[in-house]
Every structure is written in C-alpha cells, then in structure tokens.
C-alpha positions in Angstrom: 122.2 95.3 114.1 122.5 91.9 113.6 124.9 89.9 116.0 127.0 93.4 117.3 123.6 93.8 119.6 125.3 90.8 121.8 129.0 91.2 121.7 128.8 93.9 124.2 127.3 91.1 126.3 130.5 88.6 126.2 133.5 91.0 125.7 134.5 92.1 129.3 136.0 88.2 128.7 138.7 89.8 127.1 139.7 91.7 130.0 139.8 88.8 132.0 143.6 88.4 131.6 144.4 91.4 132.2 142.8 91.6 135.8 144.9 88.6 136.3 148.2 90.0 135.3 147.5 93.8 136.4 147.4 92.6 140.3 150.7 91.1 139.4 152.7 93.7 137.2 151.4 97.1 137.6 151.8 99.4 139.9 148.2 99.2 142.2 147.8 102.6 141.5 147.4 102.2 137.7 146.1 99.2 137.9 143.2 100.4 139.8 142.5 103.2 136.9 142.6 100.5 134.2 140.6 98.4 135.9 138.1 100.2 136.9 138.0 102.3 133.4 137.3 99.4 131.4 134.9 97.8 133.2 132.9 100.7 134.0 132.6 101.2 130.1 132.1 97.4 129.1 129.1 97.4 131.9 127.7 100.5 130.3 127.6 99.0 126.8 126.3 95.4 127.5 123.4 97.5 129.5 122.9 99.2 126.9 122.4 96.2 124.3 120.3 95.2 126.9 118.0 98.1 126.8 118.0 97.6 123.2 116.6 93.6 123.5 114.1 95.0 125.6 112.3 97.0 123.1 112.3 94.2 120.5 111.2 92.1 123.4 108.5 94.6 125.5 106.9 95.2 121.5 106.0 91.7 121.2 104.1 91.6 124.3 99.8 91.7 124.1 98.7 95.1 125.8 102.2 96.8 125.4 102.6 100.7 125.9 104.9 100.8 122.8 103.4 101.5 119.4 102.1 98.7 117.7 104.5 99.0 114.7 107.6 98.8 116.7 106.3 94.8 116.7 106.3 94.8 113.4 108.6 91.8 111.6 110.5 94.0 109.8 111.3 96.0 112.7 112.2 92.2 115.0 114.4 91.2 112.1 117.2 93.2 112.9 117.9 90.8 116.0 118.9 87.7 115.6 116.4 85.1 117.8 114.5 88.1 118.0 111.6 85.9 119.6 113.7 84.5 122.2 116.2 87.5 123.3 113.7 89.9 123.4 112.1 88.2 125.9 114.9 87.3 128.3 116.2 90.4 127.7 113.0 91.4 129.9 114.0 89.8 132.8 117.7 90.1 132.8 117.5 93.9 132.5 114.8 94.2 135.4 117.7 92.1 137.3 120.4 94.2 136.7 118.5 97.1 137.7 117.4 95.9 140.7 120.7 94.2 142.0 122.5 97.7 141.3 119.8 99.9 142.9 120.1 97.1 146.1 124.1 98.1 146.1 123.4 101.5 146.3 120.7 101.3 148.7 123.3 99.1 151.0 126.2 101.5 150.4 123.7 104.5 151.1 122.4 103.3 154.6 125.5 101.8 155.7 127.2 105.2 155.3 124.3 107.2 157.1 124.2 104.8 160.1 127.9 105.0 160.2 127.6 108.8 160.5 125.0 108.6 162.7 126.5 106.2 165.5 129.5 108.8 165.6 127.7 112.3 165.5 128.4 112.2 169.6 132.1 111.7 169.2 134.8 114.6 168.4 135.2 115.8 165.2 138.1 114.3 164.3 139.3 112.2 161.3 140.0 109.8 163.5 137.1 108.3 165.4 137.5 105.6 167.8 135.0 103.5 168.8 135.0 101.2 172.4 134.6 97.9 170.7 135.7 94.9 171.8 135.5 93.6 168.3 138.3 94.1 166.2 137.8 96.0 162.5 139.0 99.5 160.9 137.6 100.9 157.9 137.4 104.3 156.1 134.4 106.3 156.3 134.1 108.6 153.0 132.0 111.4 153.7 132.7 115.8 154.5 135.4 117.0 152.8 137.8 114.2 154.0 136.2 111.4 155.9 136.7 109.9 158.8 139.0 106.9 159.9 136.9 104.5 162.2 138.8 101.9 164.6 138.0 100.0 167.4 140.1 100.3 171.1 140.3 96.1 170.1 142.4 96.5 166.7 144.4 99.4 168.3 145.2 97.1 171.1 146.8 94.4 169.4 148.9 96.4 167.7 152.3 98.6 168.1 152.5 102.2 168.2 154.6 102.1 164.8 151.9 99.4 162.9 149.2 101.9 164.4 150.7 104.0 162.4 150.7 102.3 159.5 146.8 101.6 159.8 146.1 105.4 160.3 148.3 105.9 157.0 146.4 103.1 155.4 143.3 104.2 156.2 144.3 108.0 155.3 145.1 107.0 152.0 142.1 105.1 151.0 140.3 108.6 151.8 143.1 111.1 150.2 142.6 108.4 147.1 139.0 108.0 147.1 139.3 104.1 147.0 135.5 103.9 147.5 134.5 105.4 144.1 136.6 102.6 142.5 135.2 99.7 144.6 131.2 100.9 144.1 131.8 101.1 140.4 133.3 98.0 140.1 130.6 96.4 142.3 127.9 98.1 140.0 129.7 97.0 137.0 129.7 93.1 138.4 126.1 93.6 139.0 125.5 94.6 135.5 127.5 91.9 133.9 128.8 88.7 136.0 131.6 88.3 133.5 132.8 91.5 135.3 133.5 89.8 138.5 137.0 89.2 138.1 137.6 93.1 137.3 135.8 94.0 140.5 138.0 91.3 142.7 141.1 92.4 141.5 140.1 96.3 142.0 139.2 94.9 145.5 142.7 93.8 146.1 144.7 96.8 143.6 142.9 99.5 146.0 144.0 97.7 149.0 147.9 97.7 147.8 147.7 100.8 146.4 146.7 101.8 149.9 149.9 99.3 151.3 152.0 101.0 149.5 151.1 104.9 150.2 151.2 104.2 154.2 154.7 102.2 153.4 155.7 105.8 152.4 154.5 107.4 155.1 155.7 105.4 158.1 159.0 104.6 156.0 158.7 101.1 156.9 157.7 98.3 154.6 158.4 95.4 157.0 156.0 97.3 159.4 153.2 97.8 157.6 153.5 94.0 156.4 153.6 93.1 160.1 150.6 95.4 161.4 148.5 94.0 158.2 149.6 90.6 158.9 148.2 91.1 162.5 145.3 93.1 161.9 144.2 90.2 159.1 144.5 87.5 162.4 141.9 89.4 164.4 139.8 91.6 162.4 136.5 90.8 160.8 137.1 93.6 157.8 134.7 96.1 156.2 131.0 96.1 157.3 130.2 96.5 153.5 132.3 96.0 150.4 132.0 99.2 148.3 134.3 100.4 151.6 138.0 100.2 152.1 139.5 98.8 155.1 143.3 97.4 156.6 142.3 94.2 156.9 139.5 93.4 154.2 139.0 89.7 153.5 141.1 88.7 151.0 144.8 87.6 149.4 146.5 89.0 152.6 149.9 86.7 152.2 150.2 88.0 148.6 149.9 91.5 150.5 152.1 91.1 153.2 154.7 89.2 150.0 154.3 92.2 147.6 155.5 94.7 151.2 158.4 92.8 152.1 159.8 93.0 148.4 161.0 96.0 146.6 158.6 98.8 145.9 156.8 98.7 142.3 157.7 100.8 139.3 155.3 103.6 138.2 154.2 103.0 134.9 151.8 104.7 133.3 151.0 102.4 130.5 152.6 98.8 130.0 154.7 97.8 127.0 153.2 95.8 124.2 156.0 93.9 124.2 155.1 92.0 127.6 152.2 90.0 128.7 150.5 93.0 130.9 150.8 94.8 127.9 149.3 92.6 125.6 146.8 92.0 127.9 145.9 95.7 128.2 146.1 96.0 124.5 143.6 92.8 124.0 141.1 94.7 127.1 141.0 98.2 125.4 140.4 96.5 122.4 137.6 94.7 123.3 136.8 97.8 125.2 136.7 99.4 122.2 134.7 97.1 120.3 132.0 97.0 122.4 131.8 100.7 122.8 131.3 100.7 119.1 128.7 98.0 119.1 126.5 99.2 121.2 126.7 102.5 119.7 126.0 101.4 116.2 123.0 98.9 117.7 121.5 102.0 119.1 121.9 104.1 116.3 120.3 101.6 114.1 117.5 100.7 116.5 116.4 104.2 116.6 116.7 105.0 113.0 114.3 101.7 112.2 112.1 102.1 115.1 111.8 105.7 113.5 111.0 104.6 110.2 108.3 102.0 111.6 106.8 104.6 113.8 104.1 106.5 111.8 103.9 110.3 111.9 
C-alpha cells in the first residue's frame, strides 16, 4: 500500500478552493450537487483508509480477536509507521464513528419531537405554532413535509415577504435541502478537512432556496427584504442538518446576491476560469483518493489473505 493508505486522509484539501469559489460563481443549485458529491466520496475513502489502519493497528494488540498472522511483520510492512498509525488509527476511527452516529441520533429525535409537538394541529403543510419566539424552519418528513413558523416571525413581516418565507421554506422541501446538509455534516464528522465543504453547502442550500421563492413571489427585492428581517429577529434552525429562512449565517452576502441579477445555470464550469479549475483540481483529487483507497483495500485483503492460514 505504502503511502496511498493516507492520501485519502489529506485530499478533501484540494477541494477547499473550490467551496470557496462555488458559493461565489455557480449557480446554488449546482453548487450544492458538487459540493456535496465530492465530499460525500472523499469522506467515504479517508474512512475507509481508516478502517484499513485499524487492522494493522487492532493486530498488534495482546489478546486481539484477529488471527495471530495478520500481526505478522511482513503483513505491518505494507504501512508506513505501521507501529504508530495503526494505533491512532484505533482511536480516530472509534471517533468518527461515534461523532456521526451522535448526528444522526440528534437529527433523528429532533425530527420525532418535531412531529410529535404538532400531531394536534391540522394537517397542513403549513403548521403554525403560537410562539412568541421568532424562527421558521422546514420539517422533512410524509410525502412532503411540513413548513413550521411561529405567529412571532409571521408578525414582523408583510403579507408579500410571508410569501417569500412560505416559498422559501417550500423549496427547501420540493429540493430536499436536508439530504445535502446531513451528508455534509456526516462527511465533516468523518474528516475535519471537510468543514469548509459542509459550510459552504450550508450557505449554497440556503440561496438555492433564495432563489426558487424569488421565482415564485416574482420579487427579488422582497425576498431580500423579508430575509433581511427575518435574520434581525429569528434565532434560526433548532438543529443544523435542517433548513430554515433565517439560518445563522452570511445573510448580507444573501440579501447582495438577491438584489443583483439572477445567476446563470451551468451545469459544469469552464476550465478556462478559476471555478473551473477549481472543480477540475476537486474531482481530481476526488478521483485520486477514490483510487487509493480502493487499491489499499484491495492490497490489504490480498496480503491479509496470503498471511491467514487455511
């Protein structure tokens, strides 16, 4: 395996300028795919190599479950510092499985509670709740969801930016925004050098959102004005593998990106521009990684296979 086993591990670096430039120069829509796509694969690979470590790590241990051959030298050879990153590779692993199965856990009660406190009200995509603290968020869950906002955000705004906040809020469910932001949460939990993927998903979902109620209330100025509000007063999502009108976050760069012209739909940059090349550098190391980890595992198995007797 040699020193593949750990690229996996410091590659999602090359996608860092890309979730830089995508918030800037793609279309949310597409840059919420992107996003999301490579770090969801870079996550799975470093996990991977991770597993891998573990073995060459877990074998060296007194009174292991493995067989005694897979702690053989040949066998700890084919990693590099085998002695050391087999046995971090221990703990690290154990921590990334336990910070994603907390995320879940958190997105999984929050949702049932959710549905819970509004099982006595209409069904309606639309539930609101009498609340005297401002938030709005949206609910996945049925077929469709449900919108959930308080009579204290409805209150301080107009009819037309109520509007705008149902169409927000619609969108995020028609879209299924909350797929995107779990993943990317799971995928920062794996690897922290997939944080920056997950904030700028966090922000691409959100204008991606902007931009769909913009076409529904035909008003671009409004829905900049009932975000700009909303962001004063509210609190934003209870949880953040959920979409909401006024999540913390860049909101000025929001409320910008609404009062200029709409963005272009592109389905893939051109090489010939920074986003591009950025893009080009991310699937690359994308790509890289994918085949690391694939030929780490291939080659673990085949010489854990060959030390294993029949």
């Amino acid at each position: 395996m040699g020193v593949f086993v750990f690229l996996p591990l410091v590659l999602p670096l090359t996608a860092w300028p890309i979730a830089r430039l995508a918030e800037q120069r793609l279309h949310p829509r597409t840059a919420t795919r992107l996003l999301t796509a490579l770090a969801v694969v870079m996550a799975l690979c470093s996990t991977v190599c991770l597993g891998l470590l573990m073995v060459v790590g877990t074998a060296q241990l007194p009174g292991n479950p493995l067989p005694d051959a897979w702690s053989d030298p040949e066998v700890r050879e084919a990693v590099p510092y085998d002695e050391v990153a087999g046995k971090l590779a221990i703990p690290a692993l154990l921590a990334v499985l336990l910070a994603c199965g907390r995320t879940l856990w958190r997105h999984g009660r929050f949702r049932r509670r959710a549905h819970r406190a509004l099982a006595g009200l209409p069904r309606t995509q639309v539930a609101v709740l009498p609340d005297e603290v401002p938030y709005a968020y949206a609910l996945p869950g049925g077929r469709r969801g449900r919108v959930v906002v308080t009579t204290a955000i409805l209150s301080c705004l107009e009819p037309t930016e109520r509007r705008a906040l149902f169409a927000h809020e619609r969108a995020h469910l028609a879209a299924r925004h909350h797929r995107f932001l779990l993943a990317v949460q799971l995928t920062a939990r794996a690897n922290p050098f997939l944080r920056p993927l997950r904030t700028a998903v966090s922000y691409t979902t959100e204008r991606w959102a902007d931009e769909e109620a913009a076409q529904t209330v035909g008003s671009r100025r409004a829905v900049a004005c009932a975000i700009g509000k909303a962001a004063l007063v509210s609190r934003g999502t209870p949880i953040p593998t959920l979409a909401g009108f006024a999540a913390p976050g860049p909101v000025p760069r929001r409320v910008a990106a609404l009062l200029g012209p709409a963005p272009a739909l592109r389905s893939w940059p051109s090489v010939f521009t920074s986003v591009g090349l950025a893009a080009w550098g991310a699937a690359a190391g994308t790509a890289v990684s994918a085949l690391s980890s694939a030929n780490s595992a291939v080659t673990m198995v085949l010489i854990l296979h060959a030390a294993t007797p029949l």
